[in-house]
Each structure stands twice: as C-alpha cells, then as structure tokens.
Biopython code that builds the backbone (N, CA, C, O; Angstrom):
import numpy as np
from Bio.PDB.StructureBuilder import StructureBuilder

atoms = [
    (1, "UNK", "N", (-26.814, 13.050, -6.638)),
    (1, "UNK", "CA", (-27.036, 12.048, -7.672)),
    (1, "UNK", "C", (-27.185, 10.666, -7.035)),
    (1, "UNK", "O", (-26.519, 10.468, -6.018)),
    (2, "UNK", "N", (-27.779, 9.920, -7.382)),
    (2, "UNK", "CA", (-28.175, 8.679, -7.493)),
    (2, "UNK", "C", (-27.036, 7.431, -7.551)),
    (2, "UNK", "O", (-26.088, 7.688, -8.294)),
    (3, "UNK", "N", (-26.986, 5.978, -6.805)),
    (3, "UNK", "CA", (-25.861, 5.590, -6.840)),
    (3, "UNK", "C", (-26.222, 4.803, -8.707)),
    (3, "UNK", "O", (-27.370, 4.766, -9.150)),
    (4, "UNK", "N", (-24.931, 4.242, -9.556)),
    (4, "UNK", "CA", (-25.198, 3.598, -10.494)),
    (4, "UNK", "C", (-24.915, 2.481, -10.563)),
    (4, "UNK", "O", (-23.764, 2.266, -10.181)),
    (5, "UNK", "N", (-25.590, 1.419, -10.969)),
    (5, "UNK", "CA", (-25.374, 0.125, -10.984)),
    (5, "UNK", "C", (-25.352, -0.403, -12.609)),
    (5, "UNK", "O", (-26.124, -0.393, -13.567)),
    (6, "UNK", "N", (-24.262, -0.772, -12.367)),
    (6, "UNK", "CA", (-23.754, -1.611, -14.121)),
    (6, "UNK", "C", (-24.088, -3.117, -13.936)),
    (6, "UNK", "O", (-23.954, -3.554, -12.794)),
    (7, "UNK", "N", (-24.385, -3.722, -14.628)),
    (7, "UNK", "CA", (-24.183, -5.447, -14.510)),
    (7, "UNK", "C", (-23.816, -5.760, -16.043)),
    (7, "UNK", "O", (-24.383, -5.237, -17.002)),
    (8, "UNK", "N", (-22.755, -6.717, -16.117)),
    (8, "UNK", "CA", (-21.975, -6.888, -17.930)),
    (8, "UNK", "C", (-21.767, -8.412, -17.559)),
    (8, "UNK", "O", (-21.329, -8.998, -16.569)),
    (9, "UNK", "N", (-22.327, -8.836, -18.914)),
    (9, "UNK", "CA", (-22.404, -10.024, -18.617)),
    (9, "UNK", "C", (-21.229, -10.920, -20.422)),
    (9, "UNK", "O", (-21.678, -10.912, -21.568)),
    (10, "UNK", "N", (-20.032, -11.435, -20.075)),
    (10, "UNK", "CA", (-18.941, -11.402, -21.307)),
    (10, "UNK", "C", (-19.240, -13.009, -21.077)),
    (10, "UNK", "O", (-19.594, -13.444, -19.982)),
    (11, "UNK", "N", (-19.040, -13.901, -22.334)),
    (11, "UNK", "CA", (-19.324, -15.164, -22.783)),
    (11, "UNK", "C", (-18.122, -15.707, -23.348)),
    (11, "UNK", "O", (-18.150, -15.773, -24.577)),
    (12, "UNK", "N", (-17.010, -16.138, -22.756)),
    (12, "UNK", "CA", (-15.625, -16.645, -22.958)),
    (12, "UNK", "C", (-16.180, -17.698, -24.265)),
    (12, "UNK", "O", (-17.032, -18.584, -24.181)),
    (13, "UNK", "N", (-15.454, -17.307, -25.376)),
    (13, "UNK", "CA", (-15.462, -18.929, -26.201)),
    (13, "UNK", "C", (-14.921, -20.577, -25.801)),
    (13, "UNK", "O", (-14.000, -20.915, -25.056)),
    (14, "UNK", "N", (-15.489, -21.082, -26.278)),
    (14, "UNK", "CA", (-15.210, -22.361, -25.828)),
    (14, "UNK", "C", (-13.994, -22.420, -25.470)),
    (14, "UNK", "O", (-13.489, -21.416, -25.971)),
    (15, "UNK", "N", (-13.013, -23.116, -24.773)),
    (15, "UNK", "CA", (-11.810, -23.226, -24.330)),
    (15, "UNK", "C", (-11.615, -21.872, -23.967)),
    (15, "UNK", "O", (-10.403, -21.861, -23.756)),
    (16, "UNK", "N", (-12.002, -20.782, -23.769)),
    (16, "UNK", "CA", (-10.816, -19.701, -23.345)),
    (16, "UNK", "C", (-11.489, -19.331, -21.789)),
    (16, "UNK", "O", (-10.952, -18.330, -21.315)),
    (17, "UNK", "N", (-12.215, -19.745, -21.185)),
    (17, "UNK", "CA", (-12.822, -19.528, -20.283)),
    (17, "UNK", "C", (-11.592, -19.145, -18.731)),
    (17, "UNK", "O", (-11.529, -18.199, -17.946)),
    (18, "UNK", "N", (-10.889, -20.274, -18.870)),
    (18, "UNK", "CA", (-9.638, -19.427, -18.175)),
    (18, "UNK", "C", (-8.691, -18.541, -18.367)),
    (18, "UNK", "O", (-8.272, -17.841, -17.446)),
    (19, "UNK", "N", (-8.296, -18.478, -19.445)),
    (19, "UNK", "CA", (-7.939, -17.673, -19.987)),
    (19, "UNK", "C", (-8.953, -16.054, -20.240)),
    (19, "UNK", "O", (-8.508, -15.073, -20.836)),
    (20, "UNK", "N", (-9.703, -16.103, -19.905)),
    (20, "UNK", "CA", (-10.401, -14.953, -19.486)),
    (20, "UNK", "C", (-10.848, -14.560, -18.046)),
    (20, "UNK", "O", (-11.014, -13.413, -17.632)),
    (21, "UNK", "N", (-10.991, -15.570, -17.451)),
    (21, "UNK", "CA", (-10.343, -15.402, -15.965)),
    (21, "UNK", "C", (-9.720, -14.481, -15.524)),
    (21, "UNK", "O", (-10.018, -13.452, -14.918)),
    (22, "UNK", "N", (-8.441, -15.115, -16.021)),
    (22, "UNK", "CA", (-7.107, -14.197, -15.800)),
    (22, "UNK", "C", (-6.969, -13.166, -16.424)),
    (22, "UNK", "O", (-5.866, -12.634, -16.301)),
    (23, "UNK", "N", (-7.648, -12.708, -17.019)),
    (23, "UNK", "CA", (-7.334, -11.533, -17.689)),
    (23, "UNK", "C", (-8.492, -10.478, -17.011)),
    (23, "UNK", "O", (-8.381, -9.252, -17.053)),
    (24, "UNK", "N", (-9.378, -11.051, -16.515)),
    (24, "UNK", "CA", (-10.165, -10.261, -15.346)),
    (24, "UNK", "C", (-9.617, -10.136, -14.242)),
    (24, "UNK", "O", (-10.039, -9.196, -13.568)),
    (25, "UNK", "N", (-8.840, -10.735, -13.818)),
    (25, "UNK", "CA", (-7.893, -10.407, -12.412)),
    (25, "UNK", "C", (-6.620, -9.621, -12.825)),
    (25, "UNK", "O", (-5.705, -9.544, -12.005)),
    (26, "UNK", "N", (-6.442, -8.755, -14.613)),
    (26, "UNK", "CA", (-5.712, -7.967, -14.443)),
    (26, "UNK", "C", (-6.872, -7.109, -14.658)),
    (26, "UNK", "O", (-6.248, -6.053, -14.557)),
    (27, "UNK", "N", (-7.955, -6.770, -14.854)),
    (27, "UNK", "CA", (-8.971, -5.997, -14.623)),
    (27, "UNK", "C", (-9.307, -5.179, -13.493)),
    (27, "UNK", "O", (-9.759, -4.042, -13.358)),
    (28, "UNK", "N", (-8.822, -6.434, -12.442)),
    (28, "UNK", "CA", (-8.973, -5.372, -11.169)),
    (28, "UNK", "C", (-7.768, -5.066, -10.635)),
    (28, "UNK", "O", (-7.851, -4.367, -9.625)),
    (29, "UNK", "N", (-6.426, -5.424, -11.059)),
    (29, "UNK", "CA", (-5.574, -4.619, -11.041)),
    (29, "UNK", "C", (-5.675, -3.141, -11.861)),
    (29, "UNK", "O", (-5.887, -2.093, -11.252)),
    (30, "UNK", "N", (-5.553, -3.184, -12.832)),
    (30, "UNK", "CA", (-6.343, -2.012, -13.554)),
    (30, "UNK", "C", (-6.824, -1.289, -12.710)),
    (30, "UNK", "O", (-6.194, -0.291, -12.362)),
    (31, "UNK", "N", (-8.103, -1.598, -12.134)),
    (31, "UNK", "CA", (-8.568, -0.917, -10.943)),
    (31, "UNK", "C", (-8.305, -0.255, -9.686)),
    (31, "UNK", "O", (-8.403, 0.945, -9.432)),
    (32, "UNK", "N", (-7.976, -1.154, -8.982)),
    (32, "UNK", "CA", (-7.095, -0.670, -8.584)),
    (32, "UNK", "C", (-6.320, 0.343, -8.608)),
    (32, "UNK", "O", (-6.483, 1.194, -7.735)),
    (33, "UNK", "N", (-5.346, 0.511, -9.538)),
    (33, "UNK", "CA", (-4.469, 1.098, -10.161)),
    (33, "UNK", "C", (-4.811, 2.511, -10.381)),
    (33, "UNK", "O", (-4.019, 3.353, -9.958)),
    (34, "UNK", "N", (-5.779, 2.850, -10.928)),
    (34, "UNK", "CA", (-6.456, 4.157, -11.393)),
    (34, "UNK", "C", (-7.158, 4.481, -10.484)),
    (34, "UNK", "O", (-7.897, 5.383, -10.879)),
    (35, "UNK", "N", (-7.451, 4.087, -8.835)),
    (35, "UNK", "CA", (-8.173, 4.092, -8.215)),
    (35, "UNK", "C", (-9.429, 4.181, -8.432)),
    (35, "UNK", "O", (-9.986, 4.967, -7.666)),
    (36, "UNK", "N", (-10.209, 3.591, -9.313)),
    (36, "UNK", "CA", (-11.685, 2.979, -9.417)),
    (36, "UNK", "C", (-12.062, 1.860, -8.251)),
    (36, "UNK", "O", (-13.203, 1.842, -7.787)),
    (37, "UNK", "N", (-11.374, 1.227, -7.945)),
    (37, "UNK", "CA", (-11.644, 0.370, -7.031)),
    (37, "UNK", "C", (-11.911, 1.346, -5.524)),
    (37, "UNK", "O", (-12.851, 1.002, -4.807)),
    (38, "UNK", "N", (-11.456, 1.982, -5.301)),
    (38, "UNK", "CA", (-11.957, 3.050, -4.095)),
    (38, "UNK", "C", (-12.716, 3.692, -4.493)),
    (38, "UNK", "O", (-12.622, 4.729, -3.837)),
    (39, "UNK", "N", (-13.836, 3.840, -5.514)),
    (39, "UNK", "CA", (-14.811, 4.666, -5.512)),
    (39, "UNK", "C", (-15.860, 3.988, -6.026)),
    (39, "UNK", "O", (-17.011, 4.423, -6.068)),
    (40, "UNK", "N", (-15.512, 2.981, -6.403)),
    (40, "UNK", "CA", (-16.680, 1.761, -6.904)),
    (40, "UNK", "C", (-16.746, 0.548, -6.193)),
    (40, "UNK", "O", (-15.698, 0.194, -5.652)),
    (41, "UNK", "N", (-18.018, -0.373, -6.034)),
    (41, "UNK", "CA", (-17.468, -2.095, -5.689)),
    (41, "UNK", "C", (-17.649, -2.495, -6.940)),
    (41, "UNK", "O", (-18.665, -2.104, -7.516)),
    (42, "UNK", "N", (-17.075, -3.024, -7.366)),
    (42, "UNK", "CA", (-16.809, -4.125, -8.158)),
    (42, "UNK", "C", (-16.999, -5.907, -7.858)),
    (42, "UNK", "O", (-16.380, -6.472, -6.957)),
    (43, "UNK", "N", (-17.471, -6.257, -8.315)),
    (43, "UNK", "CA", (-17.754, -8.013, -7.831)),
    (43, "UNK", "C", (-17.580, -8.622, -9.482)),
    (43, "UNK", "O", (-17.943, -8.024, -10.496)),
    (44, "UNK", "N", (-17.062, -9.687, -9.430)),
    (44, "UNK", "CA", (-17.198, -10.481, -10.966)),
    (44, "UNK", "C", (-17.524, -12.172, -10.515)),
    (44, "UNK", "O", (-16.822, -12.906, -9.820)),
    (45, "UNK", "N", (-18.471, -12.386, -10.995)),
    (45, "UNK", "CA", (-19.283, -14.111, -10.511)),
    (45, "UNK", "C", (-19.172, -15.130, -12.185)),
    (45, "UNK", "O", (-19.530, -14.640, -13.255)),
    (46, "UNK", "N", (-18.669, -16.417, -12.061)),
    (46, "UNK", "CA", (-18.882, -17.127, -12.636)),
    (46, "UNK", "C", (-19.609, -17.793, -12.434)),
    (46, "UNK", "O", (-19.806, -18.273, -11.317)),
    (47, "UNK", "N", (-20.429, -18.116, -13.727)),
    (47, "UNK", "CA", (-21.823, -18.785, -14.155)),
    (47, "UNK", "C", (-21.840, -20.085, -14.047)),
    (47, "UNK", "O", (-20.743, -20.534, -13.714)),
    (48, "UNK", "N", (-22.705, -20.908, -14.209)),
    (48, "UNK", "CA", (-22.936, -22.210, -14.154)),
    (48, "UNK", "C", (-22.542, -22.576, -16.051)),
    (48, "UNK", "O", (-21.968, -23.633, -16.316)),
    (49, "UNK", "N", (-22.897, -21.665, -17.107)),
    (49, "UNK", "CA", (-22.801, -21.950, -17.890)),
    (49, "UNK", "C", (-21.348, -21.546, -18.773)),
    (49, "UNK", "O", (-21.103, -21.799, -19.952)),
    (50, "UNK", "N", (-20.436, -20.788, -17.699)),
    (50, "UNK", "CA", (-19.092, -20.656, -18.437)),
    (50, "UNK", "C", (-19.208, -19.320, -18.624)),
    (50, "UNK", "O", (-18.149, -19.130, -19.222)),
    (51, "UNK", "N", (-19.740, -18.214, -18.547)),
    (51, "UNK", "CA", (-20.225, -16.909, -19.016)),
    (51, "UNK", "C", (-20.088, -16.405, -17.467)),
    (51, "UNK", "O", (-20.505, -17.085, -16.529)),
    (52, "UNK", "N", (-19.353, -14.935, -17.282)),
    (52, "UNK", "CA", (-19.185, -14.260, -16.306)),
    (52, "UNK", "C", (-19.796, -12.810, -16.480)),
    (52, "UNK", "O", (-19.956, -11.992, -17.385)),
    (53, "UNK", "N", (-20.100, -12.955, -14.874)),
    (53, "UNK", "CA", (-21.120, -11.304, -14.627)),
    (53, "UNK", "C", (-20.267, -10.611, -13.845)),
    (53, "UNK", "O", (-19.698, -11.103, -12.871)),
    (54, "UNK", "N", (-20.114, -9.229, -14.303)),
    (54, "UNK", "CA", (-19.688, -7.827, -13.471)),
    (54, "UNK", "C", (-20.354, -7.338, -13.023)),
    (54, "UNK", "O", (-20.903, -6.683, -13.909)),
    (55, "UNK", "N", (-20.804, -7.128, -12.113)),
    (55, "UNK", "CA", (-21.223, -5.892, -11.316)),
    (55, "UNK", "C", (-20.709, -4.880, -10.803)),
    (55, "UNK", "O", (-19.612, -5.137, -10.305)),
    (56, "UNK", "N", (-21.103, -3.576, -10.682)),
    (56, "UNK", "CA", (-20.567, -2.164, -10.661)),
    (56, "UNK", "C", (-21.374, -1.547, -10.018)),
    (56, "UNK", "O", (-22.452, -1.276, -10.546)),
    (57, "UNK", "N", (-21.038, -1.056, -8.408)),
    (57, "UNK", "CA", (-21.894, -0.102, -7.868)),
    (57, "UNK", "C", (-21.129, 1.045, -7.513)),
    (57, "UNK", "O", (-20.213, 1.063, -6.691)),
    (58, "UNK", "N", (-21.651, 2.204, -8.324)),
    (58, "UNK", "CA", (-20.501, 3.598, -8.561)),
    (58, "UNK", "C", (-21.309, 4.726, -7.756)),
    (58, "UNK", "O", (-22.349, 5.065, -8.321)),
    (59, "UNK", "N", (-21.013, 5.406, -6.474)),
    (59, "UNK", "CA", (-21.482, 6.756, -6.357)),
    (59, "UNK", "C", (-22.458, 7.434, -7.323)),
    (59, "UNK", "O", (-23.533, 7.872, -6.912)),
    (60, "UNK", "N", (-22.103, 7.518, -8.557)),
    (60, "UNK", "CA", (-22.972, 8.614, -9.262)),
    (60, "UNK", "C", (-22.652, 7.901, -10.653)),
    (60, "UNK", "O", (-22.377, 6.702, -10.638)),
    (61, "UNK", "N", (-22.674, 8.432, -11.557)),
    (61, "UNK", "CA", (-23.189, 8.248, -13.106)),
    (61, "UNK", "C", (-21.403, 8.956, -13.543)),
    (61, "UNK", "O", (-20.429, 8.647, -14.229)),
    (62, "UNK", "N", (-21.739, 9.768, -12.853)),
    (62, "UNK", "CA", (-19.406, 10.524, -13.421)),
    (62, "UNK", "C", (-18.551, 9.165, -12.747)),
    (62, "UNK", "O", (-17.790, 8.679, -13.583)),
    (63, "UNK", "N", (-18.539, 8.826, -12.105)),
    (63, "UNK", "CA", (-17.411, 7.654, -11.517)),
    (63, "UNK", "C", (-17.459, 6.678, -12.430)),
    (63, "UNK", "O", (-16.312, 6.370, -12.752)),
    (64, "UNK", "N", (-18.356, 5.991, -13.047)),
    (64, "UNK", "CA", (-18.761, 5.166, -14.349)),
    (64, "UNK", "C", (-18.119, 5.376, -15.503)),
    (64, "UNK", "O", (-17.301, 4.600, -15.998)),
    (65, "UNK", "N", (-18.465, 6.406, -15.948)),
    (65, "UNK", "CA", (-18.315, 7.380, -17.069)),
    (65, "UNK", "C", (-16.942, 7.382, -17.266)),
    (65, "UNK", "O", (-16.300, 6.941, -18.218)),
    (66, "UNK", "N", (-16.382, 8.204, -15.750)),
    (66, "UNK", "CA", (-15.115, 8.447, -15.974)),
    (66, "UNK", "C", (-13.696, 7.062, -15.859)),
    (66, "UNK", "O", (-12.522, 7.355, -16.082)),
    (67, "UNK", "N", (-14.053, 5.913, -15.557)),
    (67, "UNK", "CA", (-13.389, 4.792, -15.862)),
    (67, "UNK", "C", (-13.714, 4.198, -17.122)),
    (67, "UNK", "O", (-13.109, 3.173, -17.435)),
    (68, "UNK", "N", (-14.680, 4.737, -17.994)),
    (68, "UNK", "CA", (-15.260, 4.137, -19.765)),
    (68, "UNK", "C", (-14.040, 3.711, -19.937)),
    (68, "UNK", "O", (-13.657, 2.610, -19.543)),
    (69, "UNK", "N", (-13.241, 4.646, -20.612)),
    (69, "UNK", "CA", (-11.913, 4.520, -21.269)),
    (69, "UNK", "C", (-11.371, 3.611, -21.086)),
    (69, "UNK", "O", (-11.254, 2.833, -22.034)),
    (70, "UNK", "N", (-10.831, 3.296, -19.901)),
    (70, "UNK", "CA", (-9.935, 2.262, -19.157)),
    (70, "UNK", "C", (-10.600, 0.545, -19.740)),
    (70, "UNK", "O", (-10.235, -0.486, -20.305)),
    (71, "UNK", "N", (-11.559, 1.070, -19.236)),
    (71, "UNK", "CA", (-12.517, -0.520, -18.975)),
    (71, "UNK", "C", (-13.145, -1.092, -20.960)),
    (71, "UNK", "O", (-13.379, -2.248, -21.314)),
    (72, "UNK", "N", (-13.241, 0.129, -21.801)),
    (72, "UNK", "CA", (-13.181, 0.037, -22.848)),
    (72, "UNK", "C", (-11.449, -0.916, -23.606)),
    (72, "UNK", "O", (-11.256, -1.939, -24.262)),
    (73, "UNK", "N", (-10.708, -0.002, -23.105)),
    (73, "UNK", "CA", (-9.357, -0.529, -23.785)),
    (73, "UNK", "C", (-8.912, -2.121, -23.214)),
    (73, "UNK", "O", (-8.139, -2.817, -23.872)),
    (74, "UNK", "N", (-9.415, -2.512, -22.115)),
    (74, "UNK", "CA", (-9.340, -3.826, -21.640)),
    (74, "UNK", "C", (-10.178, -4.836, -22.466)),
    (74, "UNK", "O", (-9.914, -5.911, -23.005)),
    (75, "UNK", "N", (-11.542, -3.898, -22.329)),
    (75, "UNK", "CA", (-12.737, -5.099, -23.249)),
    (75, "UNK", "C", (-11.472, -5.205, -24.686)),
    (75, "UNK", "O", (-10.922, -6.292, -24.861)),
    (76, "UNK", "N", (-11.290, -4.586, -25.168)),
    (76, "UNK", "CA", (-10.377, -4.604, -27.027)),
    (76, "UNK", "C", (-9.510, -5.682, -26.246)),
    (76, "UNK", "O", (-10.143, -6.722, -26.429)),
    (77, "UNK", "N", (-8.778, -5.883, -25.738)),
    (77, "UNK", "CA", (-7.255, -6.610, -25.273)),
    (77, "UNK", "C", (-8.144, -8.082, -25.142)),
    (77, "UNK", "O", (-7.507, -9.109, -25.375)),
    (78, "UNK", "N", (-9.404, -8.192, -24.823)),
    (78, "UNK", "CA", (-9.617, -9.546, -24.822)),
    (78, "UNK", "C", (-10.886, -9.957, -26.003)),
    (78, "UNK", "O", (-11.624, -10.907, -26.264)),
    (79, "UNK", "N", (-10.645, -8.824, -26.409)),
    (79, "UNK", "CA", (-11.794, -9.338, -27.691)),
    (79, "UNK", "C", (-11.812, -10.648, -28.302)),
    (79, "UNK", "O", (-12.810, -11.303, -28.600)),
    (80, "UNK", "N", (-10.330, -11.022, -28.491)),
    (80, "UNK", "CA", (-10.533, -12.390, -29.107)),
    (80, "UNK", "C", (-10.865, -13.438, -28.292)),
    (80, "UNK", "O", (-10.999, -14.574, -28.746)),
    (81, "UNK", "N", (-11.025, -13.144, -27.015)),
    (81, "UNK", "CA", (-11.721, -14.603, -26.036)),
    (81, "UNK", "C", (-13.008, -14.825, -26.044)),
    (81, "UNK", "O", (-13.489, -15.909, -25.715)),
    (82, "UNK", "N", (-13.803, -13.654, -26.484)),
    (82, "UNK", "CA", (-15.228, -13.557, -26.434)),
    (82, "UNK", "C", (-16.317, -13.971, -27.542)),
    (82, "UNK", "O", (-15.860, -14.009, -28.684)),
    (83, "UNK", "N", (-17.288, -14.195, -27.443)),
    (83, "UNK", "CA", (-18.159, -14.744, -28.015)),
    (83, "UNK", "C", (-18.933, -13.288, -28.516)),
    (83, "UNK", "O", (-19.467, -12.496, -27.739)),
    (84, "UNK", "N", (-18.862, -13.147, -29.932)),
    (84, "UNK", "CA", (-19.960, -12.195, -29.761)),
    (84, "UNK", "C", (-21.770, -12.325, -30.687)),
    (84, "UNK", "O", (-22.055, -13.378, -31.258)),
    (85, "UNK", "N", (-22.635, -11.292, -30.677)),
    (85, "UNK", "CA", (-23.889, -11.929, -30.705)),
    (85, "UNK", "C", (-23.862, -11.638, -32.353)),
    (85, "UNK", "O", (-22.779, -11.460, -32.910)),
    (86, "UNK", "N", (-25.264, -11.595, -33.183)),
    (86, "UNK", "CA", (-25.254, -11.701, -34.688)),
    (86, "UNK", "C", (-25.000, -10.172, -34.578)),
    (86, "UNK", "O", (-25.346, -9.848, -35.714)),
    (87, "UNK", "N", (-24.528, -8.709, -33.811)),
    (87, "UNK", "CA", (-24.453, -7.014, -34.309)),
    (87, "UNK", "C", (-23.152, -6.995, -33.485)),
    (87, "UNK", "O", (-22.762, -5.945, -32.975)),
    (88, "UNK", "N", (-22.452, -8.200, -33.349)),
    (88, "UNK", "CA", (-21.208, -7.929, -33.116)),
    (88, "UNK", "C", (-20.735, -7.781, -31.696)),
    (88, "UNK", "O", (-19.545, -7.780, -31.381)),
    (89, "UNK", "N", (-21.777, -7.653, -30.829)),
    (89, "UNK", "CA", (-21.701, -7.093, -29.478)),
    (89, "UNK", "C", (-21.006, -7.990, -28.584)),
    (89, "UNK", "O", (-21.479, -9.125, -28.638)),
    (90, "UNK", "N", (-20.034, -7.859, -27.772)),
    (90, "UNK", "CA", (-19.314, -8.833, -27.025)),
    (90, "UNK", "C", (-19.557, -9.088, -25.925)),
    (90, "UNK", "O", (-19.121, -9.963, -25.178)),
    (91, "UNK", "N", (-20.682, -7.878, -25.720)),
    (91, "UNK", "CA", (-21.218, -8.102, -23.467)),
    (91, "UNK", "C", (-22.812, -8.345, -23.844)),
    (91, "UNK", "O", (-23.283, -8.538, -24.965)),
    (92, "UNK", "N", (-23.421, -8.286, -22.723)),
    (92, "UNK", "CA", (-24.635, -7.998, -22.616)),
    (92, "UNK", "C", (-24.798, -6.837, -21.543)),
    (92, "UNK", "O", (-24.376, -7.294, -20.481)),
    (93, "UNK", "N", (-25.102, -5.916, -21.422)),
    (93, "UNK", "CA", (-25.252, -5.026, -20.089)),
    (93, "UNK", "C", (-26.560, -4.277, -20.192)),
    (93, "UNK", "O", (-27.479, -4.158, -21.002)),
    (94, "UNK", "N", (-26.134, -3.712, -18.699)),
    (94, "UNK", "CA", (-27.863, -2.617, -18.367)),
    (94, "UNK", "C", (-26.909, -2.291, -17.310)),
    (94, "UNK", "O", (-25.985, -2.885, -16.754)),
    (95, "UNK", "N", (-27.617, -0.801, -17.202)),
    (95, "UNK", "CA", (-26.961, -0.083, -16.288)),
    (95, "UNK", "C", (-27.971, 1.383, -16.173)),
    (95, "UNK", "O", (-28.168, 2.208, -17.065)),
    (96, "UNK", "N", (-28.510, 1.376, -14.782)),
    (96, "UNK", "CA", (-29.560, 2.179, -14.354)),
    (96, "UNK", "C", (-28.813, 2.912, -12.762)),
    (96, "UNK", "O", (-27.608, 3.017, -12.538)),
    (97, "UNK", "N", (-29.801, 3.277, -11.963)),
    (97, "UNK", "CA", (-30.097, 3.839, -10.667)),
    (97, "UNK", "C", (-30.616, 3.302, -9.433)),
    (97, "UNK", "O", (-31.829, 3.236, -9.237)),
    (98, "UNK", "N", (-29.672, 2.873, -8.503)),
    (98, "UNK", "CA", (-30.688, 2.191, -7.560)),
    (98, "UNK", "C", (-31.394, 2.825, -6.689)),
    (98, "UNK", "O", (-31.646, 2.240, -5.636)),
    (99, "UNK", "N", (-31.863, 4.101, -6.892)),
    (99, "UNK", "CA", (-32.567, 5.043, -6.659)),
    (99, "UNK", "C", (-32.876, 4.637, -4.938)),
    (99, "UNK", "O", (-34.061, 4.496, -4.633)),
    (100, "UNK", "N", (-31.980, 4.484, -4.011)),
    (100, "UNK", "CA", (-31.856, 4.512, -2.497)),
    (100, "UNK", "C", (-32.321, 3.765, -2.131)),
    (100, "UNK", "O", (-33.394, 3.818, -1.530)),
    (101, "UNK", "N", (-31.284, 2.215, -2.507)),
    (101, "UNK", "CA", (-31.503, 0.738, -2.436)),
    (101, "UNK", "C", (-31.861, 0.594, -0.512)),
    (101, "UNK", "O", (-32.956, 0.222, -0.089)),
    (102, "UNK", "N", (-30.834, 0.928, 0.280)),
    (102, "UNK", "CA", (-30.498, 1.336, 1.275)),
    (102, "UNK", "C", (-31.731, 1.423, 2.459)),
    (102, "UNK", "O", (-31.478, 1.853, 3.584)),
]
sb = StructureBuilder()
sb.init_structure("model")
sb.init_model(0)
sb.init_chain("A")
sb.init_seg("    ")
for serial, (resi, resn, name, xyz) in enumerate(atoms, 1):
    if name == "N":
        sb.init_residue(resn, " ", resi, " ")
    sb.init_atom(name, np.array(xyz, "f"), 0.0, 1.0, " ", f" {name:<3s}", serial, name[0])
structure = sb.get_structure()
C-alpha cells in the first residue's frame, strides 16, 4: 500500500488561538501515548493568519484509519475553540496517496 498523507487545517476563534495551541501539544501527547507517533510523522505549523495546519504522513491508509477514534474524540474536546464553516464543519482537510514521493 501506498504511504497516506492527511493535511487538516482547524481555525481557532478569535482569542482562543492559544488556547488551542495547547491543547494540540496534548494532541501529541495523545500520540504518543497510543503509539501513533511511531508509525506516523506528524508536524502541526502555525499560519500567518491564526489558523493551524496538520500534517500526517502514515505508512498506509490502516495506520490513519486506525487512530480516527482517538483524533476524533480530541477534535469534540476542543470544539468550542473552533471556528466552524456555514455545514458546521470545524477543519478543512484532504487526504490522498503520495504514490512514491521518494
């Protein structure tokens, strides 16, 4: 299989921008933790405009998959920091194949 690449892009509301910070650095504790972080890289970049990007480069499409859960129940824990769009949505993402970047 193919490696997978996630990119999620979350839009802190006004003032909570640190406060979402920090709550991404228990994210990669999280990680850590469940050992996702040894089978994925993970990178998280702040924007020029206050809005932060994840990136996710996973072995295969199951290593992804199989951290959903985790990474789902975190997105809920900070729902109220986020900005979301007019269908409710709180990220922006895409997530494909880098079909043997390498």
């Amino acid at each position: 299989m193919e490696e997978t690449l996630s990119i999620i892009k979350y839009r802190p509301l006004e003032g909570c921008g640190d406060q979402f910070e920090e709550e991404l650095k228990k994210l990669v504790e999280i990680n850590k933790a469940s050992g996702f972080a040894d089978k994925a890289t993970v990178k998280f970049t702040k924007l020029d405009d206050g809005s932060f990007i994840q990136i996710m480069i996973c072995p295969n499409m199951d290593v992804l998959i199989g951290e959903q859960d985790e990474g789902l129940a975190w997105l809920d824990s900070v729902d109220h920091l986020l900005q979301k769009d007019e269908n409710g949505s709180r990220t922006e993402a895409v997530t494909g194949f880098t079909f043997n970047w390498s």
